[in-house]
C-alpha positions as CSV (number, residue, x, y, z in Angstrom):
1,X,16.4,12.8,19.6
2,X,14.8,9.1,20.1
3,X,11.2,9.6,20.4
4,X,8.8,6.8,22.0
5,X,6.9,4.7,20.0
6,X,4.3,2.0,20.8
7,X,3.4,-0.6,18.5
8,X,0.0,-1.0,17.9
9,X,-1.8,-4.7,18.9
10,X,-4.3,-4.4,16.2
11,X,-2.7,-3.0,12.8
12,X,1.0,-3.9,14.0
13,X,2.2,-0.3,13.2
14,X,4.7,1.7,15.4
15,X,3.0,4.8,16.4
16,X,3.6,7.6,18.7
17,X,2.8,6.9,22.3
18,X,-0.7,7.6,23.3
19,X,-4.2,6.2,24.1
20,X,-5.4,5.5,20.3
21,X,-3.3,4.2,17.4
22,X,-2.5,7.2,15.0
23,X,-2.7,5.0,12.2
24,X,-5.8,2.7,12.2
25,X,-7.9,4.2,15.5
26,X,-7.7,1.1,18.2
27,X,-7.0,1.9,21.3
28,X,-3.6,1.2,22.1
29,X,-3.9,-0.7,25.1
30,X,-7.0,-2.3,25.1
31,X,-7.3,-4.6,28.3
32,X,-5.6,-2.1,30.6
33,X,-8.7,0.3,29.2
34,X,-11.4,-2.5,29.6
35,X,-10.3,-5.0,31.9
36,X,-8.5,-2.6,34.5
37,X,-5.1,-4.4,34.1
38,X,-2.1,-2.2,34.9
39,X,-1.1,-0.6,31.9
40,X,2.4,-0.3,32.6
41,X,3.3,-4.4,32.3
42,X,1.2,-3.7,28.6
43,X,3.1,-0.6,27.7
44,X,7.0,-2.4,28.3
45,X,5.9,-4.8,25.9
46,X,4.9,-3.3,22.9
47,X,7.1,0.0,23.6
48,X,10.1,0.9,21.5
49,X,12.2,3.6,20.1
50,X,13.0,5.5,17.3
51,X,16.0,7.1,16.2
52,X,16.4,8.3,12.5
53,X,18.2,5.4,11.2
54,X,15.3,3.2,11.7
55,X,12.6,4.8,9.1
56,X,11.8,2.1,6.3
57,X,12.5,3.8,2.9
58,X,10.0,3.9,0.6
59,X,9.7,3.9,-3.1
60,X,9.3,6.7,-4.8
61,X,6.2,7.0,-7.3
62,X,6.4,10.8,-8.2
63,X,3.1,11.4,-6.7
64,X,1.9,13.3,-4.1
65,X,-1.2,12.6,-2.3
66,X,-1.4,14.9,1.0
67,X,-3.4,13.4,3.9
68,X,-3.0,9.8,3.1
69,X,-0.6,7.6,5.6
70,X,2.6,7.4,3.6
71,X,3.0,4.0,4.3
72,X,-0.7,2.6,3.2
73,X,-0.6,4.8,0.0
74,X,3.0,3.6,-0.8
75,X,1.5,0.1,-0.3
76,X,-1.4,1.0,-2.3
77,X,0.8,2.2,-5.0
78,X,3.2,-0.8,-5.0
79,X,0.4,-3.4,-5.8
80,X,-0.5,-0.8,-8.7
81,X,2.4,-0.3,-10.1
82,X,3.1,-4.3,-9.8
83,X,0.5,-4.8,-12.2
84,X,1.3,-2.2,-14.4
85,X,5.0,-3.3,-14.7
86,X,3.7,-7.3,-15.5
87,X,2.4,-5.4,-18.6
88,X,5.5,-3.4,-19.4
89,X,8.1,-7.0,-19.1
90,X,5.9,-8.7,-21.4
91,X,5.5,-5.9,-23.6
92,X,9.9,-5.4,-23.9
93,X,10.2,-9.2,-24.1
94,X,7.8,-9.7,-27.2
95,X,9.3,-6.2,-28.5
96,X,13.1,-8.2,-28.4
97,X,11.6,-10.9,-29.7
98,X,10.4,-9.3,-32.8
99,X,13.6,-7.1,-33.0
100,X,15.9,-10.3,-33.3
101,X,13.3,-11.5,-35.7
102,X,14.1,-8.9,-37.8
103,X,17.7,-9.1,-37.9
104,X,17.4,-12.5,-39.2
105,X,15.8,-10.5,-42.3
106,X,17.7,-10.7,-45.4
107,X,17.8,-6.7,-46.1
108,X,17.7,-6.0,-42.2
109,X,19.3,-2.7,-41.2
110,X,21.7,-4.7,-38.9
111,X,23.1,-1.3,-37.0
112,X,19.7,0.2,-36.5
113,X,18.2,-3.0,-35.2
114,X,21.2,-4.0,-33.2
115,X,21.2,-0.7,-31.2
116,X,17.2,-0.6,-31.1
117,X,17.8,-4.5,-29.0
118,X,20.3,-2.8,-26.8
119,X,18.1,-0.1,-25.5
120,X,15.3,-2.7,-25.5
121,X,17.4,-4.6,-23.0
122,X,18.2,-1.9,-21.0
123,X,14.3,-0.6,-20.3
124,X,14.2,-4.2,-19.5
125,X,16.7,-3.8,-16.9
126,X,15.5,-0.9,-15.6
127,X,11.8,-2.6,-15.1
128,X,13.1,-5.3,-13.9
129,X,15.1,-3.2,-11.2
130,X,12.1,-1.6,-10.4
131,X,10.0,-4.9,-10.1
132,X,12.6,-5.8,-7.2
133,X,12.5,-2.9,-5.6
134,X,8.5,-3.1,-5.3
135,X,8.5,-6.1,-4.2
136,X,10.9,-5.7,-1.2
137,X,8.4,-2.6,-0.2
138,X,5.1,-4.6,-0.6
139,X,3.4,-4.6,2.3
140,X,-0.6,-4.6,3.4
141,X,-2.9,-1.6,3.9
142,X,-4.0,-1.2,7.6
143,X,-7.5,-1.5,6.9
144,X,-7.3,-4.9,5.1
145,X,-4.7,-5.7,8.4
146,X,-7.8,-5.0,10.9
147,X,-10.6,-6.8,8.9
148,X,-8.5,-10.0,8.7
149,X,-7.6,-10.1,12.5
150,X,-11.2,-9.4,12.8
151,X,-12.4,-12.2,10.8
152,X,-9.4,-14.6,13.0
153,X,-10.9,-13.3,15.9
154,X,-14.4,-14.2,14.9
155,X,-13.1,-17.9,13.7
156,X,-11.6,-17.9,17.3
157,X,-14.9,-17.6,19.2
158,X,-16.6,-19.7,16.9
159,X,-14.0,-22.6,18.0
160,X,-14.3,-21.4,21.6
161,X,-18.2,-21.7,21.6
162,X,-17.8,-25.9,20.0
163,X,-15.6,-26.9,22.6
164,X,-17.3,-24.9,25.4
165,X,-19.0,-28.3,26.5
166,X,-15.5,-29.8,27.3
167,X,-13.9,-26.3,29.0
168,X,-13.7,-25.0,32.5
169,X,-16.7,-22.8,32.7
170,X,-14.2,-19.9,34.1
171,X,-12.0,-20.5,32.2
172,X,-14.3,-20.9,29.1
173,X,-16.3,-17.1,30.2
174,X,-12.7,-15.8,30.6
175,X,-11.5,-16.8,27.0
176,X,-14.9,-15.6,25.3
177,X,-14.6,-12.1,27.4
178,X,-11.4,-11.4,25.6
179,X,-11.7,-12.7,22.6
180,X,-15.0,-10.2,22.1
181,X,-13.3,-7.5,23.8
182,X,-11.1,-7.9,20.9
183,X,-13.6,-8.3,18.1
184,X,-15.0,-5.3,19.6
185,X,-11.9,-2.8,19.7
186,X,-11.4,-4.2,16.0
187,X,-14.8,-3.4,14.8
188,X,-15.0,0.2,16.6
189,X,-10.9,0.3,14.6
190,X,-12.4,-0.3,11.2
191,X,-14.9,2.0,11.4
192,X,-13.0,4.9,12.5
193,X,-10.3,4.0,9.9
194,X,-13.0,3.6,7.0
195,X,-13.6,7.1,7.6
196,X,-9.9,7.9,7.5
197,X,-10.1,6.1,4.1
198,X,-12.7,7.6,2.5
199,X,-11.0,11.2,3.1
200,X,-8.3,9.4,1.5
201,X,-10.3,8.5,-1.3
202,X,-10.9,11.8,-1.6
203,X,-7.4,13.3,-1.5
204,X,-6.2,10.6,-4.1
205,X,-9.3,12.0,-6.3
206,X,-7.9,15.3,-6.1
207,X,-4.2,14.1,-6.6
208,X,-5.7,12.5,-10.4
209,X,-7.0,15.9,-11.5
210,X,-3.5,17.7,-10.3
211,X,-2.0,15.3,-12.8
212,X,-4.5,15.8,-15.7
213,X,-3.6,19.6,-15.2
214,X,0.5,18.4,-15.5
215,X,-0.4,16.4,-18.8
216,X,-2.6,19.8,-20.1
217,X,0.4,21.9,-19.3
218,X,2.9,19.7,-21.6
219,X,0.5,19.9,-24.7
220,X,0.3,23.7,-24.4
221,X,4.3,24.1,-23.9
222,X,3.9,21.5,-27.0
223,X,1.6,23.4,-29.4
224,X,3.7,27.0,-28.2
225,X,6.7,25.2,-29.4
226,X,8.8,24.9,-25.8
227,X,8.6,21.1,-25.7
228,X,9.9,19.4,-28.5
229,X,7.5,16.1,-30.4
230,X,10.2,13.7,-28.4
231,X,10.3,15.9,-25.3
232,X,6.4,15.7,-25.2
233,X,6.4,12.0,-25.6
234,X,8.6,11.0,-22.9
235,X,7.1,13.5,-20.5
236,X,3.4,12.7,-21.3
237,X,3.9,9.4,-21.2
238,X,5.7,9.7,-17.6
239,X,2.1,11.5,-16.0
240,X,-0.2,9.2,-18.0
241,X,1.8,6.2,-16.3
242,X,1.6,7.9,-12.9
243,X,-2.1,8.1,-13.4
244,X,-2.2,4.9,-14.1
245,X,-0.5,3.7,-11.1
246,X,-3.0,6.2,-8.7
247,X,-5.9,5.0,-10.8
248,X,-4.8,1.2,-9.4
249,X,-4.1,2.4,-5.6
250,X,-7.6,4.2,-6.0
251,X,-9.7,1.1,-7.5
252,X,-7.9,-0.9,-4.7
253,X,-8.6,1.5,-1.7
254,X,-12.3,1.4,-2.7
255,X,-12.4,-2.4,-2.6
256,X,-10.7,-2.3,0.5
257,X,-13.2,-0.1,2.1
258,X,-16.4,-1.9,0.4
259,X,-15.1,-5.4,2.0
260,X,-14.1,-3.3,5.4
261,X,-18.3,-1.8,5.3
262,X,-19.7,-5.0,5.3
263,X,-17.7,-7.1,8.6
C-alpha cells in the first residue's frame, strides 16, 4: 500500500507525513507554522507517494550500524570506502606492473606469473566495479545539507541588507522576515540533528568493537585449527577492511558535527 510522504524543504529528504522531518528535525511546513499561511496550498506541493518500487538501493558494506539513518550512514560509508578503494587501484596497477616486469625476466616462471596477472586483472575489475557502483550512490549527509542552506541563507540576507537602500521598504521587511524565518528553522534543524548525530556517533562506536570481536573470533577458530592460514587471511582481511571503511564514515561524521557546532 502507497503511503504518503512529504518532502522535506530543508534537508530535501522524503519523509513520512507529519509536522517535523523525521530525518533532520525542521518543521515540515514552516510558513504555514510561522506565518499562518494555509497549509494545505504548502502540503500539495512538496507531497508525494511511495509505492515499493520507488526505494533507492543502496550499497551494501557488510556492516550494521543500528540507529543511524540508512541513507546518511550509507553516504558516510561511500566517501570511506571511496578513499579506501583510490588505495586499492593504485595498489593492483603497480602490482601488474611489476608482474609483467617479471615476465620479461630471463628465468621467469612464465605460467605462474601469467596466471598471477590474470587474477590481478580481475581484483582490478572487481574494484573498479565497485568504484562505479559507489559513485552512482554518493550522495551528502543531511547535516552537512542543512549547514550549507544555512550558510546560503545567511549570504542571502547579507545581500538583502546592501541593497535595502534601493528596495521597497515592504517589500524589503517582507523578504528579510523570511529569509530569517528560514535561517531560524535551519539553525533550531541543526541542532536537533547534531544530537541525532552524536547518538550516531555512538552507535558507529559500538558497531567498531562488534567487528574487533568478529576479527578475535577468526584467530581463535585459527589457532583451534577450524580456519585454515588461507581461510584466515581472506576473512581477516575482509573485517579489517570493513573497519576501515567505518573508521572513515566515523572520522567524517565527527567533522561534520564539529563544523555543524560552530554555525
Amino acid at each position: 500500500m502507497s503511503k504518503a510522504l512529504i518532502v522535506c524543504p530543508a534537508c530535501g529528504r522524503r519523509v513520512p507525513l507529519g509536522r517535523y522531518c523525521s530525518s533532520c528535525g525542521s518543521p515540515l511546513m514552516p510558513e504555514a507554522e510561522d506565518a499562518g499561511s494555509h497549509p494545505r496550498s504548502s502540503l500539495q506541493a512538496h507531497l508525494v507517494l511511495e509505492t515499493p518500487g520507488n526505494e533507492e538501493e543502496l550499497p551494501d558494506f557488510g556492516i550494521v550500524v543500528d540507529g543511524v539513518n540508512p541513507a546518511d550512514l550509507s553516504a558516510l560509508l561511500t566517501r570511506s570506502e571511496l578513499e579506501i578503494i583510490d588505495g586499492e587501484l593504485d595498489e593492483l596497477i603497480e602490482a601488474i606492473r611489476a608482474t609483467r616486469q617479471a615476465l620479461a625476466l630471463e628465468n621467469a616462471d612464465r605460467e605462474a606469473l601469467a596466471t598471477r596477472t590474470q587474477e590481478l586483472k580481475d581484483s582490478l575489475e572487481r574494484v573498479r566495479k565497485r568504484k562505479e557502483e559507489l559513485l552512482r550512490a554518493r550522495a551528502s549527509i543531511s547535516l552537512q545539507v542543512l549547514v550549507s542552506q544555512l550558510h546560503e541563507t545567511t549570504a542571502k540576507i547579507s545581500r538583502l541588507d546592501e541593497a535595502s537602500s534601493s528596495l521597497d521598504s515592504d517589500v524589503y521587511r517582507e523578504q528579510k522576515s523570511a529569509l530569517s524565518r528560514e535561517a531560524k528553522n535551519l539553525k533550531r534543524a541543526i541542532k536537533q540533528q547534531v544530537k541525532t548525530a552524536r547518538k550516531w556517533l555512538k552507535s558507529m562506536a559500538k558497531a567498531r568493537r562488534a567487528l574487533e570481536k568478529e576479527a578475535s573470533r577468526l584467530e581463535a577458530r585459527r589457532r583451534i585449527g577450524d580456519l585454515s592460514p588461507g581461510e584466515y587471511r581472506l576473512q581477516r582481511s575482509q573485517v579489517d577492511r570493513r573497519i576501515r571503511i567505518l573508521d572513515g564514515g566515523y572520522k567524517t561524521l565527527e567533522e561534520i558535527v564539529r563544523v555543524a557546532q560552530s554555525v
